[in-house]
N, C-alpha and C positions, 0 to 999 in steps of 0.2 A: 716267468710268472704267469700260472692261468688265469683265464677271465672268471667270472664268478657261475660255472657248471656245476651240476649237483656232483658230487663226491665220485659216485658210480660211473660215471660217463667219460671216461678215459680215452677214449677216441675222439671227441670232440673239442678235446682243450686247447690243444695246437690249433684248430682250424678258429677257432673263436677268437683266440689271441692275437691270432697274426691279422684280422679284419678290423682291432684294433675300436681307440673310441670307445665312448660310452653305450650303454644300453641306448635303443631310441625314446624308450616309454619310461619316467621316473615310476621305482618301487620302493615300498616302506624297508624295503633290504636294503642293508649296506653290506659291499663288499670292500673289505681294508686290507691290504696289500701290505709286505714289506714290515709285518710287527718283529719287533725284538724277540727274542727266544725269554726273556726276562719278565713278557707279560702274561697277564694275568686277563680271566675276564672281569674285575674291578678296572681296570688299565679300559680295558676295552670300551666296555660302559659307562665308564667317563668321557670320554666321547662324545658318547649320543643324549647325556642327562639335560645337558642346558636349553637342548633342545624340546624335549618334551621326554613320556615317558616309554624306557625299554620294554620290549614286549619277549624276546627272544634275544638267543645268543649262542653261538656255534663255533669253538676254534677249532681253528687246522693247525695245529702248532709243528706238524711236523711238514706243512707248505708253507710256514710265518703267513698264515693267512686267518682271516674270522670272516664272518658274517654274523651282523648285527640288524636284528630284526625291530624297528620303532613303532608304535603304538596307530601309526597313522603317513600316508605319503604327504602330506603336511608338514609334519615333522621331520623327516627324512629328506626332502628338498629344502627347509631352513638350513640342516647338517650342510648337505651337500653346497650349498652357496658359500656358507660360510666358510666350508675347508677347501674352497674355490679361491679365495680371498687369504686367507690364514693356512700356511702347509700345518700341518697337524700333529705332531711327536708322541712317541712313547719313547718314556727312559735313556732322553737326548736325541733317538734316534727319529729322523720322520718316516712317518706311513701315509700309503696311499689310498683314499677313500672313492670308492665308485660306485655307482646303480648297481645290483646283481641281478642276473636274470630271472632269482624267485622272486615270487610274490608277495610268499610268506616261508617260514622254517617251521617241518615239523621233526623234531628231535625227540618227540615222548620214549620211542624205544634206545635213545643213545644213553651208553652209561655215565658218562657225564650229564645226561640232563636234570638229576639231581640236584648237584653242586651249582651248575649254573642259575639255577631256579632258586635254591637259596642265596645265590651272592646277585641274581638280580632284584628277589624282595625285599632284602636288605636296604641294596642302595635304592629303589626306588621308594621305600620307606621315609630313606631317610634325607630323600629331598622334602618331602612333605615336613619332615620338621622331628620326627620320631628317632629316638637310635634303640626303640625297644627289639627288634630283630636281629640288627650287629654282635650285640653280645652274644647272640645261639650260634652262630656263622657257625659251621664245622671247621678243625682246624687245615691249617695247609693252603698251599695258592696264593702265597704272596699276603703282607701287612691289611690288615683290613683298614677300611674307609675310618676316620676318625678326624676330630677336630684338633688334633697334632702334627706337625708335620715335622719331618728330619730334614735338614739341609746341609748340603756338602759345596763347599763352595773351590773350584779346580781352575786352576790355570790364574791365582791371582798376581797382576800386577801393579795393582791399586790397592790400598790402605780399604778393608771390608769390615765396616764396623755393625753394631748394636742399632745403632742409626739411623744406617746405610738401609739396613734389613726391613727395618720400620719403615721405612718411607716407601720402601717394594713393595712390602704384603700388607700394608694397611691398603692399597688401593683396591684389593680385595675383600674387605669387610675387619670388623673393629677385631686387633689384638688384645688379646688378653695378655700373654704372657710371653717372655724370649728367654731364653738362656742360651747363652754362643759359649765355645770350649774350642779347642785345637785337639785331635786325635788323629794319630798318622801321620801327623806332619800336614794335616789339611783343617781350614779352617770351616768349622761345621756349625750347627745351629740348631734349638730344635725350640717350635712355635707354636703359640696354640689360640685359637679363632674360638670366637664366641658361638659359630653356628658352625656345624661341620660341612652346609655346604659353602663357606667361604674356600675351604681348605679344598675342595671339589676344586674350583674355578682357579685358584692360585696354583694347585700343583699342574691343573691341566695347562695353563698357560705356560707358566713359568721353567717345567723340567725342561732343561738342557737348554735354556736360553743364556745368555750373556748380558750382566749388568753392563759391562760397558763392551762396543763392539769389539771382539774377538778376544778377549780375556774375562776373567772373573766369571768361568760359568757354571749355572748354578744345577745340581740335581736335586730332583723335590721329591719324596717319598713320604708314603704316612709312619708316622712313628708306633710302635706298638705301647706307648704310654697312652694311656687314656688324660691324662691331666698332670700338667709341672708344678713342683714343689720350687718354688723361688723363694731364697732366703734371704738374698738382698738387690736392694734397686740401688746400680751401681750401673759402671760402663760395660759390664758382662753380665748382667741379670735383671731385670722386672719385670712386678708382676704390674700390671698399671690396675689392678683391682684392690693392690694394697698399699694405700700410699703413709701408712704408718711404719711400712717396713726400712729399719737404720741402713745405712750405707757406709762400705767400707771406706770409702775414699771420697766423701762428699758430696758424690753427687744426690741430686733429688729425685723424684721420681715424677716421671711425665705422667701429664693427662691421656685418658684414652684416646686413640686416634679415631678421628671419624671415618667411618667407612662411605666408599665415594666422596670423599669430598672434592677433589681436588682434581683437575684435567688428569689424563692418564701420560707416564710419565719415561714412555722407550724412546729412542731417541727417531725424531721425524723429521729431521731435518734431509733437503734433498737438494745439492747443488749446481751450479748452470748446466752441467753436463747431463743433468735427468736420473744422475743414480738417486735411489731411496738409500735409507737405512735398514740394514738386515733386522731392523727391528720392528720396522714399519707395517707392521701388518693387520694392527688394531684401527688404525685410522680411517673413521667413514663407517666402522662394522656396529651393528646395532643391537645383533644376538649372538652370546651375549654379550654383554657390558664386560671387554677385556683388556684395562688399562693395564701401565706398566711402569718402571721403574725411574725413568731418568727423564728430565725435557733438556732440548739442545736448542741453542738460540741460534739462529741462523744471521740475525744482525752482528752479534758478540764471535763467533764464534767458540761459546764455550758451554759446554755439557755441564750442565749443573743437577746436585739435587737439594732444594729448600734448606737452606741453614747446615748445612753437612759436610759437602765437597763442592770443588770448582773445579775442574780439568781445561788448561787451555789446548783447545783443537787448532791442528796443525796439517796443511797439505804437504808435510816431510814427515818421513818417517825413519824413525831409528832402526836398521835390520843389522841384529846382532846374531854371534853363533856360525858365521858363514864360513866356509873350508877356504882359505885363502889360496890353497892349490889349484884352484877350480873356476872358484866365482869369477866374474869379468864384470867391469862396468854393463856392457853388453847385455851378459847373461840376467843381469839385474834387469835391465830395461824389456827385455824380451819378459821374462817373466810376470814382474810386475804389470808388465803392460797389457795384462791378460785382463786386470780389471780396472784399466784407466790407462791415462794417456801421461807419461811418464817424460817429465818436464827433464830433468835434472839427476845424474846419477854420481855420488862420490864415496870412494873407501878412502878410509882414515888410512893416513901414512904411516902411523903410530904404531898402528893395528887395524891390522888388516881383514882381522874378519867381523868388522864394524862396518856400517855405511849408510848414508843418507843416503835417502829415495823420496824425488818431490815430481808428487803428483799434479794432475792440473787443479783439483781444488779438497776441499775436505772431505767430501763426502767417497771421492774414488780412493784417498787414504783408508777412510774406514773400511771401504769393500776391500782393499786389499788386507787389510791387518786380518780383518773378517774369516777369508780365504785362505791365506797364506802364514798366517801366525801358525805356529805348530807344525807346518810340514817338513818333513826330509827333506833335502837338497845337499846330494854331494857327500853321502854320508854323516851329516851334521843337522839336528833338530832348530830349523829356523824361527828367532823370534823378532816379531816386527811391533813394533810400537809409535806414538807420537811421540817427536823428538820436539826439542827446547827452541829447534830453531824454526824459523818462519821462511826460509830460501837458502837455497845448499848456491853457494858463491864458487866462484867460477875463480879460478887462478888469475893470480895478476899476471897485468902483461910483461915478460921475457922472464913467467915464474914457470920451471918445468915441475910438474910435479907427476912423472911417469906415465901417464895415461890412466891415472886412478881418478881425474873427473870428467865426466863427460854433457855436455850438452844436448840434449835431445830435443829440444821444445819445437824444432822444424821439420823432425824424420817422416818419412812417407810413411814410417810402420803403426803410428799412431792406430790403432781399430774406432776410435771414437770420435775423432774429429769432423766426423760428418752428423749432423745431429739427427739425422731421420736413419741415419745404419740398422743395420739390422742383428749387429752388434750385441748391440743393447739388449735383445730381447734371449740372448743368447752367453750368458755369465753365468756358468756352473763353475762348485767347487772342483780341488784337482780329482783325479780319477785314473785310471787304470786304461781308463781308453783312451784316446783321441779322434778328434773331428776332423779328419783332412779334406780340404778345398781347394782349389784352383791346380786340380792335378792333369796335366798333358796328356793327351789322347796317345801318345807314342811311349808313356811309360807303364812297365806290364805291374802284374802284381808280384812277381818276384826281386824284383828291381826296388821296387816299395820296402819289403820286408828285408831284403840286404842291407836299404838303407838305413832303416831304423836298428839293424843288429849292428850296426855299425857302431851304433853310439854305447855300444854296451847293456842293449838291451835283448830279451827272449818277446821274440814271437809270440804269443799265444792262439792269436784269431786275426782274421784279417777279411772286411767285405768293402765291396763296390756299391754304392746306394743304385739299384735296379730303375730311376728315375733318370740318375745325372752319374755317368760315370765318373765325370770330374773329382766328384767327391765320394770320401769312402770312408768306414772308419776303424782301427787298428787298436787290440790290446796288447798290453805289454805285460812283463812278468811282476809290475807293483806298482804304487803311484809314485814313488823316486824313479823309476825308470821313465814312467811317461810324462815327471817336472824335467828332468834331465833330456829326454828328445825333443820334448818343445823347446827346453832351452837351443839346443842347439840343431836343430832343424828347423823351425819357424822359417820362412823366406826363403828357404835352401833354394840355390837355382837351379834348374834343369838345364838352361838355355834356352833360346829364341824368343826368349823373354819372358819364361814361365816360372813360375815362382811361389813354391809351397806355402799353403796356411796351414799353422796346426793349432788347436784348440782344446780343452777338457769337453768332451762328451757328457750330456747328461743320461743316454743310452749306453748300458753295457754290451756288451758283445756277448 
C-alpha cells in the first residue's frame, strides 16, 4: 500500500512507504487506504460529513485507495482523531485514514470530476437539511444517500426482532417507519429516519458491526425507496406516524422513539484482565455523537436491551462444528489462548465435535467468540458461542474420561497473565501471516519454512525483522493454514531451552 503521492510519481512510492508513519504537518487531505472495491464516493464522503464540510474527492479504485479533500485542516484533524479512536469501515470492511502529503486536490481536468462534484453537492446539501440536489444525482455509483435504509442481518444466533432494531437505530435519530421480511434465507429489514442525516450516522456507524459480539452482523445500505408504505403495526411492520393503522395480530403500535434519548447502547463492559468490548469504541468520543445498540452490566453479568432481550454472559463458551479427527484439548487451549487466558478445556464424550472452552472471565470470552466464531479449523467452519454453563467441571476422582478434559488454569503458556504484557496491545484477528518470537540465533530460515511445511502448510514469504533477528514473520498459503500452524507449533522447542511463539500478525507480508 503507497503512501499518499500524487498519482504521477511512481518512483517515490516505495521510498515513502517504507519511512512509514504519518505525514509530519496535519493537511485538510485525507488519505484512506484499504476501501472495498464496492465503494462508492457517497461511502467515501460519509466519512468526512460529521465532521464538517467536503470540499474535494479523488478515487483510486484501481489502488482501493481515495483521498478526500475537507473544507478546512480543522476539520480534517477532528476526522483524524476520531478515526484514531474509532477504526473506520466501509461495507463491513475497515479502511485506513491518514494525512496525505497534498494540501489540496486539484482534479478539474479528471473525467470523473463531474460525477464527484455532483455526488459531493448532493451530499453536502443535504446535511444542511435540503434533498433538492439528490433527485438530479446522475444515474450509477452505487444507491444514493436517502432517509431509507436496507438492512441485512448475517451470522444470526440470537432471536432479531422488530424491537431489537428499534432500540439500535433509534439512538440515531427518530424512526419513522420499519418493515423486517426474510429473503435468502437472511433476516433483512428496511427503515426509514425522519432526517436523512440520521440515516448518514447510522449506516456509517453501524455497517458491519455486530449486535451482539461476534454474531448477529449487521450490513447498512441505503435503500433505493425513497419512503415505506406500511400496512400494518404489527410484530413485522410500523409505521409510528400512524397509529390508527389495524394490526393483524394485536399488537398496537408504539410511540415514536426519541432520538438521543437514552446512553448509547454497545456493549462497554471491560473485565479484570483489561480487554474492552469489540464494541467499545464510542466511549469518551464526542464528535460525533455515536451511540449503539446494547448496554452490558458488568455487576449482573448480563447484555441487555430495555424491555426486549436478556442474554446471560458467561466466561465458557460453546465451540461447536469441530473435526473430531483433529481437534485436541490442547489444540483448543493454544488457539483460544490467543485471545485470553484459557482456564478449563472439555469435548463432549457424546460428541465429540462439541466442547466447552472457559476463559479467565467474560470479556476474554467475548474477544474470542469476536475472533474466532466463523473461522476454518481443520477443514470444518468453527462456531463459538456463550454456553449455559458457568464452569466446565473437572472429572471426578478415579472417573477416566480419556483425556477429553483438561485443566489449564496454571500453564506457563497463559500470554496474559501478567497484566502490564505486551500482549495486550497486540490481539489481531486470524491472518494469513504470523508473528514469530523467541526464535534461536542457531536456527536459519530454511529450517523455519521446513518447519511450518511440515504442518501442511505452503510457504508463501518469509522475513527476519532487520531490528531483532529473533523475531520474524511468515505467510502461509490461507488463514486455515496459519489457525492450523499456530495450533501446532506455538511453544514448538528447539532445545536449550528455546521455545517458539507464534501469533496472528496484523502486518502482511
Amino acid at each position: 500500500m503507497s503512501n499518499s503521492t500524487p498519482p504521477q510519481d511512481n518512483g517515490n512510492k516505495k521510498k515513502k512507504f517504507k519511512r512509514g508513519g504519518q505525514p509530519h504537518s496535519p493537511s485538510r487531505v485525507l488519505h484512506i487506504c484499504q476501501i472495498p472495491s464496492r465503494a462508492t464516493e457517497s461511502d467515501i464522503i460519509s466519512l468526512g460529513l460529521p465532521f464538517g464540510k467536503v470540499t474535494n474527492i479523488l478515487m483510486l479504485k484501481g489502488k482501493k485507495q481515495a483521498l478526500l479533500e475537507m473544507a478546512s485542516e480543522d476539520s480534517a484533524s477532528a476526522m483524524m482523531k476520531y478515526y484514531t479512536m474509532a477504526t473506520p469501515r466501509l461495507h463491513g470492511q475497515p479502511v485506513r485514514i491518514q494525512y496525505s502529503y497534498h494540501k489540496e486536490l486539484k482534479t478539474d481536468n479528471l473525467a470523473t470530476h463531474a460525477r464527484a462534484q455532483a455526488v459531493l453537492q448532493a451530499m453536502n446539501t443535504q446535511q444542511c437539511g435540503s434533498l433538492d440536489v439528490v433527485n438530479g444525482l446522475p444515474a450509477g455509483g452505487g444507491s444514493c444517500p436517502n432517509s431509507v435504509l436496507r438492512i441485512v442481518v448475517e451470522n444470526v444466533f440470537y432471536p432479531i426482532t422488530l424491537d431489537v432494531l428499534l432500540q439500535i437505530f433509534s439512538k440515531f435519530g427518530s424512526v419513522l417507519k420499519i418493515i423486517t421480511f426474510s429473503k435468502n434465507n437472511k433476516f433483512q429489514a428496511l427503515l426509514q429516519y425522519a432526517d436523512p442525516m440520521n440515516a448518514y450516522y447510522a449506516k456509517m456507524t453501524l455497517d458491519g458491526q455486530s449486535i451482539y459480539t461476534g454474531c448477529c452482523t449487521l450490513h447498512v445500505d441505503y435503500s433505493n425507496l425513497a419512503n415505506l408504505n406500511v400496512r400494518f403495526n404489527n410484530d413485522r411492520s410500523r409505521d409510528f406516524t400512524r397509529v390508527d393503522l389495524s394490526s393483524a395480530n394485536g399488537h398496537r403500535a408504539l410511540a415514536p422513539p426519541a432520538a438521543f434519548g437514552t446512553p448509547g447502547l454497545f456493549p462497554t463492559y471491560a473485565g479484570p484482565s483489561g480487554f474492552a468490548s469489540a464494541l467499545d469504541f464510542a466511549q469518551g468520543l464526542s464528535v460525533p455523537p455515536l451511540p449503539g445498540p446494547m448496554a452490558t452490566s458488568a455487576a449482573s453479568g448480563q447484555m441487555t436491551i430495555p424491555g426486549v432481550i436478556s442474554l446471560p454472559l458467561s466466561s465458557v463458551l460453546l465451540v461447536s462444528n469441530l473435526n473430531p479427527e483433529a481437534i485436541t484439548p490442547h489444540g483448543l487451549f493454544i488457539l483460544f489462548g490467543v485471545y485470553g487466558d484459557v482456564q478449563r478445556v472439555k469435548i463432549m464424550f457424546k460428541k465429540k465435535d462439541n466442547a466447552l472452552v472457559q476463559m479467565a472471565d467474560v470479556a476474554q470470552a467475548q474477544l474470542a467468540i469476536f475472533h474466532l466464531n466463523g473461522q476454518r479449523v481443520y477443514g470444518r467452519v468453527l462456531h463459538a458461542t456463550f454456553s449455559k454453563h458457568q464452569i466446565v467441571q473437572l472429572p471426578r476422582a478415579g472417573h477416566d474420561d480419556y483425556g477429553l478434559t483438561r485443566d489449564y488454569s496454571h500453564s506457563p503458556l497463559h500470554r496474559f497473565k501478567n497484566p502490564a504484557s505486551r500482549n495486550f496491545q497486540n490481539i489481531f484477528p486470524p491472518s494469513d501471516t504470523l508473528h514469530l518470537s523467541n526464535i534461536p540465533t542457531f536456527v536459519t530460515v530454511e529450517e523455519l519454512k521446513d518447519l511450518f511445511a511440515s504442518t501442511g502448510s505452503t510457504v508463501k514469504a518469509f522475513r527476519f525483522f532487520q531490528r531483532d533477528c529473533r523475531m520474524a514473520l511468515i505467510q502461509l498459503g490461507s488463514v486455515e493454514e496459519a489457525i492450523q500452524a499456530l495450533i501446532e507449533l506455538h511453544n514448538h522447542d528447539f532445545g536449550e531451552k528455546h521455545h517458539l511463539r507464534v501469533s496472528f500478525s496484523k502486518c502482511p507480508l
